[in-house]
N, C-alpha and C positions, 0 to 999 in steps of 0.2 A: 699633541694633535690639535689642540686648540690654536697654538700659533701657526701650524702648518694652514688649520682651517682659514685663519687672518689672512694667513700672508696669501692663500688664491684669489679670497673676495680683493686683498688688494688692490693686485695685479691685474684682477679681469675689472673690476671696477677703472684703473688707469688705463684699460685698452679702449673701455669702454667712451673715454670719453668725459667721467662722469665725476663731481663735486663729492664728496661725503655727505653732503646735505640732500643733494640730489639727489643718490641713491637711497638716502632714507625716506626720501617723500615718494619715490616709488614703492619701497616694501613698505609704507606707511611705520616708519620707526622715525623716534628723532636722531639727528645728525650725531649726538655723539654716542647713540647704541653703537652708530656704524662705527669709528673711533675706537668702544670698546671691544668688537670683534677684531678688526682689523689687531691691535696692539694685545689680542689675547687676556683682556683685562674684564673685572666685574662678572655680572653672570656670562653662562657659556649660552650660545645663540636657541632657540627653541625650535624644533621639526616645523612648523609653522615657518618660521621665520629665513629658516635653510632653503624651502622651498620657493618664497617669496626671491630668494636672492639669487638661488638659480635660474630662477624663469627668467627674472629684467635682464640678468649679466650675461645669457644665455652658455651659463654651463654645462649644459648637456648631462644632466643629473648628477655632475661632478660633486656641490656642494652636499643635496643631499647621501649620495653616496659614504661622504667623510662624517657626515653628521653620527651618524653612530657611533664611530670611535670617541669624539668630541665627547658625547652624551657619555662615554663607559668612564671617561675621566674623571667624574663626579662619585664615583664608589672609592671605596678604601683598597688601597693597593691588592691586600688580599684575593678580594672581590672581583677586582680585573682581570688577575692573573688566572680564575678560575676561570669564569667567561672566556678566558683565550684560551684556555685547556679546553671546554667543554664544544665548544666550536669545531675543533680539531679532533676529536677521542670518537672513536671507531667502535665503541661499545662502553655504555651509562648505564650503571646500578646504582639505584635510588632507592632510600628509604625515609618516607614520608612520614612525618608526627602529625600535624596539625591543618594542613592545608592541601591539595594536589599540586603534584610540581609545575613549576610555570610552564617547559613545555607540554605539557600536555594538556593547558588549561584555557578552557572558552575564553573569548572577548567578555563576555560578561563578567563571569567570575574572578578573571584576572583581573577589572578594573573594580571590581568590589574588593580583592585583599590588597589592592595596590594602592584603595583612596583613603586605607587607614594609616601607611608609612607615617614615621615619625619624619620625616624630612621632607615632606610634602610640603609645597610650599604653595599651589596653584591649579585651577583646571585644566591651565594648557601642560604644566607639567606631567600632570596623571596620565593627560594624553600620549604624550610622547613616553612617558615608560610602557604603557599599554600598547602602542606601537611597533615600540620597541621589543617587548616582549614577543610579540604577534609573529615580528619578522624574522624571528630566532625560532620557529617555528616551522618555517619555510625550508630546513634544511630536512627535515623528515620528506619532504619530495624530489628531494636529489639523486642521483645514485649513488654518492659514496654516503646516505642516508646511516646514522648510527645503530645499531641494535639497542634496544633499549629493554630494562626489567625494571618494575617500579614494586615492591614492597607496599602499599598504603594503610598505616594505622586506622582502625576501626573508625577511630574519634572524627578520621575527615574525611568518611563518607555523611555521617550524622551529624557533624556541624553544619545548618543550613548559613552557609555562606551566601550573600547579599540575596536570602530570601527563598522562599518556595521554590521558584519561578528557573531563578537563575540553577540553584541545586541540582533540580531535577537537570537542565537542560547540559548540565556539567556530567551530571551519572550516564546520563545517553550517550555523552561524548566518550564517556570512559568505557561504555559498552564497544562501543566502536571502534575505538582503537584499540581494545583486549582483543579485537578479531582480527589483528594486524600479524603477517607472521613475523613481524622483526618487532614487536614489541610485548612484553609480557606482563600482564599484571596479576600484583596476589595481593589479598590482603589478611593482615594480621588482626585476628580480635583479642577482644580484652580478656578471653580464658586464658590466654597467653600469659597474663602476669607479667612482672617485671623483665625489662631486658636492659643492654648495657647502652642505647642509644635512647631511654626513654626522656632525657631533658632536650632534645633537640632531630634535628634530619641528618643521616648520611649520604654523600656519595660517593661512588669510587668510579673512575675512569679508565678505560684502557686506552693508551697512545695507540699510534699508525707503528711505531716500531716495538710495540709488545709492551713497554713500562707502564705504571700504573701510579697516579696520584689519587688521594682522598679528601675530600674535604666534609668539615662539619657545620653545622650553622644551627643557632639559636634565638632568640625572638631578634635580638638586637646586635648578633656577633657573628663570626664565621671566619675558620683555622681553614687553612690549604695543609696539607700533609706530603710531601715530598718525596720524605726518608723512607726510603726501599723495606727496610726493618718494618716502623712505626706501618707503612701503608700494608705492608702483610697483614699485622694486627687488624684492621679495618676491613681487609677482607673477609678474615672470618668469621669478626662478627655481622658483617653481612649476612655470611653463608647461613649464618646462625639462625638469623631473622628470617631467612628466606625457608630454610627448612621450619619451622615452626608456623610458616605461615599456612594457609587454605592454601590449597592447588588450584591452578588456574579457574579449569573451568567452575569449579565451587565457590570462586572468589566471584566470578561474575556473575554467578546464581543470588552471592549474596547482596553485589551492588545492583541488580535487577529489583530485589525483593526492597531495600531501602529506596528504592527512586519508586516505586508502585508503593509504597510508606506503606507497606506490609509488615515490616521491620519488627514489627513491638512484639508481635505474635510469633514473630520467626523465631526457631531454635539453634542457634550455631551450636553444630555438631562437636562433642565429646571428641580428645586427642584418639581414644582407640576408635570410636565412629569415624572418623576423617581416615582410620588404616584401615578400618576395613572396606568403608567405600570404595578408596583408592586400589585395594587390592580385589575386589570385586570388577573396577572397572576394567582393570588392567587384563584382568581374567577374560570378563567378555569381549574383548578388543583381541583375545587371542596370546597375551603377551607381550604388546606392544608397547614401548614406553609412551608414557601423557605428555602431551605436551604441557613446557615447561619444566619436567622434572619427576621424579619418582623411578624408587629400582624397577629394571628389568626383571617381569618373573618371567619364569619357565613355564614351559606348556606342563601341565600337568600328566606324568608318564603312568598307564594303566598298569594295575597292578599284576603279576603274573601270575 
């Protein structure tokens, strides 16, 4: 993508008219940055600088357009190939350890866990991954828009990530989108105890044609999962997660009480407390299943 990206600035730079040198004194770059894009060589261009070369060469938002691919080429093979799966997948189950998943996360928040990367290299960098992040984000208002269920470990409601400020304004957002009907959140607390994804996040994917990949990831690593077999395995321990977690609405009871930093005094409910709430509600609802999940009960038949 990177030479593809070269070879248009080339092209419309020689329609244009225009020197190498030229064109760097317009986007305000020296002559040979242009050289290294043009030749796909040295750093790859920055969202800044994409926009700068659209505007003078008049691309018509072609360059920044490409710029995102350009920009995915800097991740490890892995990494890309999940991004191109997760773009495409038609329903995302997530299970979060330590952070909220990047689609679902504030500008704020997202440029606080992004300006700790170890491969950070710069401000205009953080930018453009926060950018970037932001505009993957945009696909939640499409219509072929994904379903999505996020799982979120206690721990990353309660880590105040880049601050009070930013925290809270991250838990409103999560209020907010638990009130989405295509996306569902629960979260797991720590009565829970051990489980089989505790050193790291899972996800699993559903394709547009029904198959399914998984992937995992850890502070510094991340496996794609393929194998039909091995991704079985991954779903169940999802399912696993997802049944041990708080039921929707109780999850958002709970992220409510930590963003009003009620928390300390709060009691998360006991595994039979959480049945028999569930089956209380289920009751006064008539029998209706909760959103999110939980068996169907029966109407209660009088005795004869």
């Amino acid at each position: 993508m990177a030479a593809l990206f070269g070879a248009r600035v080339r092209r419309l730079r020689t329609a244009a008219g225009l020197t190498q040198a030229e064109l760097g004194r317009r986007t305000h770059v020296v002559s040979t940055r242009i050289t290294q894009i043009e030749r796909a060589s040295g750093a790859k261009p920055t969202l800044e600088l994409a926009r700068a070369l659209d505007a003078v060469l008049g691309a018509d938002h072609l360059l920044v357009d490409l710029w995102p691919y350009v920009y995915r080429e800097a991740f490890p093979d892995w990494s890309r190939k999940f991004m191109a799966h997760a773009e495409r997948a038609v329903a995302i189950r997530e299970y979060a350890a330590h952070v909220v998943p990047g689609m679902l996360q504030t500008e704020a928040y997202a440029r606080a866990v992004l300006s700790v990367g170890r491969t950070l290299g710069s401000h205009e960098q953080l930018e453009e991954r926060v950018t970037a992040r932001m505009a993957r984000q945009s696909r939640f208002g499409t219509p072929d828009r994904p379903k999505m269920w996020v799982v979120l470990d206690e721990a990353v409601l309660r880590r105040p990530v880049g601050g009070q400020t930013v925290m809270r304004g991250q838990l409103e957002g999560l209020l907010e989108i638990g009130a989405e009907p295509h996306i569902t959140v629960q979260v797991l607390p720590f009565d829970q105890g051990e489980h089989d994804v505790m050193g790291g996040s899972l996800t699993v994917l559903t394709m547009p044609d029904g198959s399914e990949v998984a992937y995992t990831e850890g502070a510094h690593y991340g496996q794609l999962i393929e194998d039909p077999g091995e991704v079985k395995g991954f779903v169940l321990t999802y399912d696993r997660l997802r049944a041990a977690a708080l039921p929707p609405l109780m999850s958002l009871d709970m992220i409510r009480s930590v963003m009003e930093d009620n928390h300390r005094g709060a009691k998360v409910p006991s595994r039979s407390e959480r049945r028999r709430l569930a089956q209380e509600q289920l009751q006064q609802s008539g029998g209706r299943q909760l959103r999110g999940g939980g068996r169907r009960l029966p109407r209660p038949r009088p005795r004869p």
